[in-house]
C-alpha positions in Angstrom: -102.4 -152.8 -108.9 -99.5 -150.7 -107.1 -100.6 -147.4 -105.7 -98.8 -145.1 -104.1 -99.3 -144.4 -100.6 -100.5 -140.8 -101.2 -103.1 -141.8 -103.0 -106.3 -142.1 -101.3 -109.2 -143.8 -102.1 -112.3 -143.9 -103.3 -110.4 -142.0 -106.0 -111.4 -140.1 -109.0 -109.1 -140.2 -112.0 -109.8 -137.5 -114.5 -109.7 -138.4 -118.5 -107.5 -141.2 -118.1 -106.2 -143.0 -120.9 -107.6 -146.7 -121.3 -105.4 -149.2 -123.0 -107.3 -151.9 -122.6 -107.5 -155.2 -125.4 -110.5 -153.4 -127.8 -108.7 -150.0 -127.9 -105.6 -151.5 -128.5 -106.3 -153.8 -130.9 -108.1 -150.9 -133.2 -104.6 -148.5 -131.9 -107.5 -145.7 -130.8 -106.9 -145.5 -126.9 -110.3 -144.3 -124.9 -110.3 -141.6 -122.8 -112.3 -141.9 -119.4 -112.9 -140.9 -116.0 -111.7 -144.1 -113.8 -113.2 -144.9 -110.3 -110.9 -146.3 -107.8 -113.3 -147.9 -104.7 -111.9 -148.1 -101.0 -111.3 -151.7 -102.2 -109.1 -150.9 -105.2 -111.5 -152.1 -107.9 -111.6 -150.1 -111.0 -114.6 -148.9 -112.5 -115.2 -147.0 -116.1 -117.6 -144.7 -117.8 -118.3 -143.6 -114.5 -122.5 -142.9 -113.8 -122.1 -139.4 -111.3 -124.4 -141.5 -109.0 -121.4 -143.7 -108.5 -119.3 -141.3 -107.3 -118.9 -141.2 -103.3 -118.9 -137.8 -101.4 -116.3 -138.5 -100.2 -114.5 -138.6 -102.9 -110.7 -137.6 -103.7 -110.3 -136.3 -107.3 -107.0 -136.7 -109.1 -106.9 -134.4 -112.2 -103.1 -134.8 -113.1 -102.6 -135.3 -117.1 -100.6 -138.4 -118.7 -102.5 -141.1 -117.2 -102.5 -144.5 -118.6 -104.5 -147.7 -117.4 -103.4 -150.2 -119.3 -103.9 -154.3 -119.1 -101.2 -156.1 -116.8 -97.9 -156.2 -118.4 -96.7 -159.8 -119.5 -92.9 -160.7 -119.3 -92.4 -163.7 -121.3 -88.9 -164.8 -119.7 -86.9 -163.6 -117.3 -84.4 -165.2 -114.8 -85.0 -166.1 -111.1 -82.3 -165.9 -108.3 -83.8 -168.1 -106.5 -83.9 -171.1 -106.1 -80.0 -171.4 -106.3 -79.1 -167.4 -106.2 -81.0 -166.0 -103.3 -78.0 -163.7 -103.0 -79.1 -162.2 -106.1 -82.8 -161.7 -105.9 -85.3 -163.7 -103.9 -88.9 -164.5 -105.0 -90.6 -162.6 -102.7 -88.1 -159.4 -104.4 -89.0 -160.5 -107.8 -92.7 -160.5 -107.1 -92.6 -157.0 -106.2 -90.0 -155.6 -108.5 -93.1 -157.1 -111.1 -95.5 -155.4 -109.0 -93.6 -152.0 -108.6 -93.0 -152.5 -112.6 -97.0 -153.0 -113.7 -96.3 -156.8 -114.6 -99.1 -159.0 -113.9 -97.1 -162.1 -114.9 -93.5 -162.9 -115.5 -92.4 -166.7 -117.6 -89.7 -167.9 -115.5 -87.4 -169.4 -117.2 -85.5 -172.5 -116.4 -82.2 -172.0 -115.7 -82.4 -172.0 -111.9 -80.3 -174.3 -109.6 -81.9 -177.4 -109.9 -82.7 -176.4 -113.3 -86.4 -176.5 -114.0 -85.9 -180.0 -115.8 -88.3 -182.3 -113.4 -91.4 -182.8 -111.3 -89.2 -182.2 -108.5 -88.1 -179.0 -109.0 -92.0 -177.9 -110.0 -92.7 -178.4 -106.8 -91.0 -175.4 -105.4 -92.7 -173.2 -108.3 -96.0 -175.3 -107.1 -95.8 -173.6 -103.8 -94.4 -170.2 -104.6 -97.6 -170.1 -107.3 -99.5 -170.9 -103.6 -98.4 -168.0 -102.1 -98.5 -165.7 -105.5 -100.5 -167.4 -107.6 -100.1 -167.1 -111.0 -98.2 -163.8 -111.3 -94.8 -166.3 -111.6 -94.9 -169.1 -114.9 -92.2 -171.6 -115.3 -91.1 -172.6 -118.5 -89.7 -176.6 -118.4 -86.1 -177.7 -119.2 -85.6 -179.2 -122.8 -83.2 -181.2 -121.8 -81.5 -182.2 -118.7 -79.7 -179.9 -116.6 -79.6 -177.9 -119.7 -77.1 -179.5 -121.3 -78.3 -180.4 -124.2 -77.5 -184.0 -124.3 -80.8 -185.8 -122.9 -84.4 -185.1 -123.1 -86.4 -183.9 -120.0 -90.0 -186.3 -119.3 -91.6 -183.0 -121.0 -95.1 -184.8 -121.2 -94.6 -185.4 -117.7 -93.7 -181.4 -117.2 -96.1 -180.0 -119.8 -98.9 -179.5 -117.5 -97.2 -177.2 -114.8 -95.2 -175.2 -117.2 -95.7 -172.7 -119.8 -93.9 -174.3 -122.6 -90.0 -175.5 -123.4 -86.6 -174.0 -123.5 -83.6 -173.8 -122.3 -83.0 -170.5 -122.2 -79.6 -170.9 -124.5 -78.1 -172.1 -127.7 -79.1 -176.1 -128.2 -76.7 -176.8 -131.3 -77.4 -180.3 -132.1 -80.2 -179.6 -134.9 -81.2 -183.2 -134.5 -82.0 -182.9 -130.8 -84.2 -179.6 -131.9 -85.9 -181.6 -134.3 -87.1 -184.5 -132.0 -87.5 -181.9 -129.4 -90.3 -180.0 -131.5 -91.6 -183.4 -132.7 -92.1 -184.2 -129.0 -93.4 -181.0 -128.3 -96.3 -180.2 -130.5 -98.8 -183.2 -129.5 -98.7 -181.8 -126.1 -99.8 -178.2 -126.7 -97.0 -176.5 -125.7 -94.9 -173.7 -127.0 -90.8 -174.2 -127.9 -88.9 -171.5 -127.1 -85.3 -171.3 -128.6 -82.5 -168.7 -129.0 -80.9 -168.3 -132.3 -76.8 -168.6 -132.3 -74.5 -170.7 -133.6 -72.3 -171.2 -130.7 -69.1 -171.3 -133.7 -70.1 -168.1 -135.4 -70.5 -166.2 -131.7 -67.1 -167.3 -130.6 -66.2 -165.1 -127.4 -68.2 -161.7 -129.1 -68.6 -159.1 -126.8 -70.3 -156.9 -129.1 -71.8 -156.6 -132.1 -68.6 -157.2 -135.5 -68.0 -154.0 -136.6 -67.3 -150.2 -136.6 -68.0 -149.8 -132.9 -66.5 -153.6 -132.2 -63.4 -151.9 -134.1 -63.3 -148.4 -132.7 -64.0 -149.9 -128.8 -61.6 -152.6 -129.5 -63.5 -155.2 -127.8 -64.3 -158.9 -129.5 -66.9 -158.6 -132.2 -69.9 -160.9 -132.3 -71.4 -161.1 -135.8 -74.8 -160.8 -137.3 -74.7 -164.2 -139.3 -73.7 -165.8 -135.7 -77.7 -165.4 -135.3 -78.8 -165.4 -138.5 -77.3 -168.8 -139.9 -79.0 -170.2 -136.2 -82.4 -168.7 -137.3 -82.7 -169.5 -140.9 -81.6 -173.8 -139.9 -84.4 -173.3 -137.3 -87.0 -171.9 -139.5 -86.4 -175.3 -141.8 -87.1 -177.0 -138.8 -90.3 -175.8 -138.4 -91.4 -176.0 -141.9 -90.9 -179.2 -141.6 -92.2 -180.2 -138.4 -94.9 -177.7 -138.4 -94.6 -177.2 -134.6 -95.3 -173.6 -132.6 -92.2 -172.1 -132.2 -91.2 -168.6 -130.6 -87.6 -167.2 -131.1 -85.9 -165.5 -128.3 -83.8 -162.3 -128.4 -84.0 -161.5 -131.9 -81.4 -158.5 -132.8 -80.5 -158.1 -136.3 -82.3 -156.8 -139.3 -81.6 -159.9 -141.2 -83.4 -161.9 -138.6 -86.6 -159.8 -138.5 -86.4 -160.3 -142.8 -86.3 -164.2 -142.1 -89.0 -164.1 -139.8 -91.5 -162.0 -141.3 -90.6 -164.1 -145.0 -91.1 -167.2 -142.6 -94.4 -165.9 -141.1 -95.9 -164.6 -144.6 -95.6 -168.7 -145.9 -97.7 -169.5 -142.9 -95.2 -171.2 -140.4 -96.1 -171.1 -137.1 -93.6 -169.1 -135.2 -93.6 -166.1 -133.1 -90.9 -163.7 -132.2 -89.3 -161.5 -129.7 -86.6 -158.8 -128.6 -85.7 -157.4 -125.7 -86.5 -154.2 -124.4 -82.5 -152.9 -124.5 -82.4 -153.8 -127.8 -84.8 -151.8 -128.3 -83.6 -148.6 -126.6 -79.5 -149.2 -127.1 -76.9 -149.8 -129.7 -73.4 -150.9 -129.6 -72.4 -147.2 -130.4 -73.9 -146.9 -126.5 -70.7 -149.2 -125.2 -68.3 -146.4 -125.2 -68.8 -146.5 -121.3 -67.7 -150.0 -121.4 -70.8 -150.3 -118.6 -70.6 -154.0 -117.7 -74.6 -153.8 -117.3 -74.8 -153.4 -120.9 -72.8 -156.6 -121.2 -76.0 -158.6 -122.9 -76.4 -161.8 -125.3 -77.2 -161.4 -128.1 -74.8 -158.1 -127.7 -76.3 -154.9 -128.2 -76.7 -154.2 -132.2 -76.2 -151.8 -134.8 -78.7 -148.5 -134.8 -80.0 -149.9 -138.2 -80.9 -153.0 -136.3 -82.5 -151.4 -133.1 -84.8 -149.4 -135.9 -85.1 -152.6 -137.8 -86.5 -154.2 -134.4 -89.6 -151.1 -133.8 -90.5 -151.5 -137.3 -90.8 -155.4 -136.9 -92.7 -154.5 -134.0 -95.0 -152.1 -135.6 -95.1 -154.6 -138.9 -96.1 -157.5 -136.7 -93.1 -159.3 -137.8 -91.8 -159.2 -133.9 -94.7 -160.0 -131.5 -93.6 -159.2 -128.0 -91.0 -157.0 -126.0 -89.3 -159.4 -123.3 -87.7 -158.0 -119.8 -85.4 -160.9 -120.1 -84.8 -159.7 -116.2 -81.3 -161.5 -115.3 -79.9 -160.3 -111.8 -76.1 -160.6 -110.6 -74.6 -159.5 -107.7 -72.2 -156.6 -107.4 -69.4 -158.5 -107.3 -70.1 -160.2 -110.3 -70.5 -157.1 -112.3 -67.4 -155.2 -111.1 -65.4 -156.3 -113.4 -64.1 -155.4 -117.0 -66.8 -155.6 -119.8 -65.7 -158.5 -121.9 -65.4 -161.1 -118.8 -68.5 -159.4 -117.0 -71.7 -162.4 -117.1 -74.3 -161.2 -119.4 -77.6 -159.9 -118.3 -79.5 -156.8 -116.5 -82.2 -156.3 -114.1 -84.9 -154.4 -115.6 -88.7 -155.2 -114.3 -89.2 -152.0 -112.3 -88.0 -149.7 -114.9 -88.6 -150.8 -118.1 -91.9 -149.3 -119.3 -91.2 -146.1 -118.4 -87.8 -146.0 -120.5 -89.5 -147.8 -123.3 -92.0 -145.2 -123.3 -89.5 -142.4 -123.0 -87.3 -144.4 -126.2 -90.1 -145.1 -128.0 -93.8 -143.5 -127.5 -92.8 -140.2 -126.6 -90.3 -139.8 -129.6 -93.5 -141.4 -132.4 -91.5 -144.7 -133.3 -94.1 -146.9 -131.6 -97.8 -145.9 -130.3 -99.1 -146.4 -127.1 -101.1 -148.9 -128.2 -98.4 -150.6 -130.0 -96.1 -150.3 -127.4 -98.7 -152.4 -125.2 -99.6 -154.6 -127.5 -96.1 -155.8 -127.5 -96.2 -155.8 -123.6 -99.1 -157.2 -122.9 -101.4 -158.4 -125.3 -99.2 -160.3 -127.6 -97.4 -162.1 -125.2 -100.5 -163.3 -123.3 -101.6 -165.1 -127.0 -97.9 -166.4 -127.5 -98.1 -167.9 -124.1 -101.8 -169.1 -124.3 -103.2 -167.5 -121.2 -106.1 -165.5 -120.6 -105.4 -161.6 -121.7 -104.6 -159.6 -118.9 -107.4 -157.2 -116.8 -106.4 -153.3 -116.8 -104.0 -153.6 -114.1 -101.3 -151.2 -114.6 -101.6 -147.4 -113.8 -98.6 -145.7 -115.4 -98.1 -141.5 -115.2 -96.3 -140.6 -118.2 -94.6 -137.2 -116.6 -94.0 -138.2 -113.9 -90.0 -137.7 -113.1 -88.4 -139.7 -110.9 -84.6 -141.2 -109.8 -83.8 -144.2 -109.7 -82.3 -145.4 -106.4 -80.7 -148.0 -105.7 -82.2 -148.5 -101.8 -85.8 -148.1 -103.3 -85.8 -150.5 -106.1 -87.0 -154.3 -105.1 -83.8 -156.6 -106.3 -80.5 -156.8 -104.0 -79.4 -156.8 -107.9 -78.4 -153.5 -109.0 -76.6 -154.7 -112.1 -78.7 -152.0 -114.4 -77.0 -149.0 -116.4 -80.6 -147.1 -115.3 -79.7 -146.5 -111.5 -78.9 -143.2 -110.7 -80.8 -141.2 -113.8 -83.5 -139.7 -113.7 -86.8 -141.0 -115.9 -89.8 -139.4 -116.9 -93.1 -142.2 -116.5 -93.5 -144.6 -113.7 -95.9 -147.5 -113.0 -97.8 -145.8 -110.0 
């Protein structure tokens, strides 16, 4: 668990707040005294024999410990990028962030598509263990032309995607044929590729008064509802990436309510911005899906609160500055958002009363540990909810800085 240095242990936490899997699965978080030893293990419902004379007492207010958070995809630099973000910087920028584990998703150079590329995850997962999960390639290089050996990937990797569009329906079909006998999750993103055209942001009063190319709802929608047929009739597990309209949170909670087995979810931007927020024209905002309407970003929490949408994803995707000085509508998509996304998610949405700090984690941790079959996550993550802070470019992990969040000050941070 990152600490900061001033902290000094044995340590005394006073009336902490636990979020841990009981407390959040009943939404009633515990409060307790924690115990912090010398060796950093965490101990609750502390017996006053336990405590060490020794001991340094910490009785600030707004303390959370909550389980290890649980990015399900996010994009690596390296291999491919280092020039972007390194492994080693991605592990930490999880660490400084209070992820335990982060699903790497495939679309490194080589792509994640064969047993030669697992082995470089093989021996970062040596160094790191398991706090980095690969997800395996569909289909070749990503292109969506030719199967991947996925029975001869399914072992080393946390399920299948690849990370964009796949178009030919067919190929979908075979691919979650091929996919359930083996165990694993498919992970696909809704679009049709026709629909999206070269939209920028989401089709229509802000598209309009910005005067940038719009991207319409039905571009996901259409995608989603062909998908869901797929599963009905294949019957194979099947998470949707990136969700962002209201229509497709409808779809999925009608599509969950006659039993199919899917799971769902957004991003944590979509969550906390609209396209009304692209008056800036910030390139870092330039995401896909685009940003969507208010009604849709409220749309999104309630799916989250109603169970409809399962987990918030990081979707972490560094760029270098080069790549992201440049106007809006050409910029590449993506932001860089591991070290700061809790605490803004918390300012968005717990401290405001559209989520709970129990739902808020349950989306964070808890959920995506099921959707990704491994074990649930240990309290992990230490998080002071007043704590202000800036945001500086030199102190975060990433050589990436493509993130509208540098430079403003937040209130909470993973400690």
């Amino acid at each position: 668990m990152p600490l900061e240095n001033s902290l000094a242990y044995p340590l005394l936490l006073k009336q902490v707040c636990i979020l841990d899997a009981a407390s959040i699965s009943t939404n009633s978080p515990l409060l307790s005294d924690v115990l912090i030893d010398r060796d950093r293990q965490i101990h609750l419902h502390v017996d006053v024999n336990q405590i060490p004379e020794d001991i340094n007492i910490d009785e600030r207010s707004g303390l959370i410990l909550g389980t290890g958070a649980i990015d399900l995809y996010s994009t690596s630099g390296e291999p491919g990028h280092e020039s972007r973000e390194t492994i080693t910087e991605l592990v930490q920028a999880a660490k400084n962030g209070g992820f335990s584990t982060v699903g790497i998703l495939p679309n490194t150079q080589p792509a994640i598509d064969d047993i030669a590329a697992l082995e470089f995850w093989r021996n970062v997962q040596q160094k790191y263990g398991d706090r980095l999960q690969p997800w395996g390639a569909i289909t070749k290089g990503l292109e969506g032309k030719q199967f991947t050996d996925m029975a001869e990937l399914a072992e080393s990797v946390i399920g299948f995607t690849d990370s964009k569009p796949v178009a030919n329906l067919l190929l979908v079909r075979r691919a979650m044929e091929y996919i359930k006998p083996l165990g694993k999750l498919i992970a696909l993103f809704p679009q049709n590729p026709d629909l999206a055209g070269s939209g920028v942001i989401r089709e229509g009063r802000w598209s309009l008064q910005y005067g940038m190319t719009g991207y319409p709802a039905a571009a996901e929608t259409s995608a989603l509802a062909a998908l869901i047929e797929l599963v009905r009739l294949t019957k194979a597990p099947t998470h949707f990436m990136r969700i962002s309209t209201v229509q497709s949170v409808e779809l999925i909670a009608q599509a969950k309510n006659d039993g199919l087995p899917i799971t769902a979810s957004t991003t944590w931007l979509h969550l906390c911005h609209c396209d009304r927020d692209l008056e800036s024209y910030d390139p870092n905002l330039r995401l896909m899906p685009p940003l969507g309407s208010e009604g849709d970003r409220l749309a999104l929490i309630a799916g989250i609160k109603s169970g409809a949408i399962d987990a918030i994803a990081i979707d972490h995707t560094p760029c270098a500055y080069e790549e992201k000085v440049v106007p809006f509508e050409v910029a590449p998509v993506g932001a860089i958002g591991l070290e700061f996304a809790i605490p803004v998610l918390w300012q968005s949405l717990v401290t405001t009363g559209l989520l709970t700090a129990s739902e808020l984690w349950k989306a964070l941790s808890i959920n995506p540990a099921k959707i990704l079959g491994v074990a649930q996550p240990q309290l992990a993550t230490l998080f002071d909810a007043n704590l202000e802070w800036l945001v500086d470019a030199k102190a975060i992990a990433s050589q990436s800085k493509n993130s509208s969040y540098i430079g403003r000050s937040l209130i909470g941070k993973v400690i």
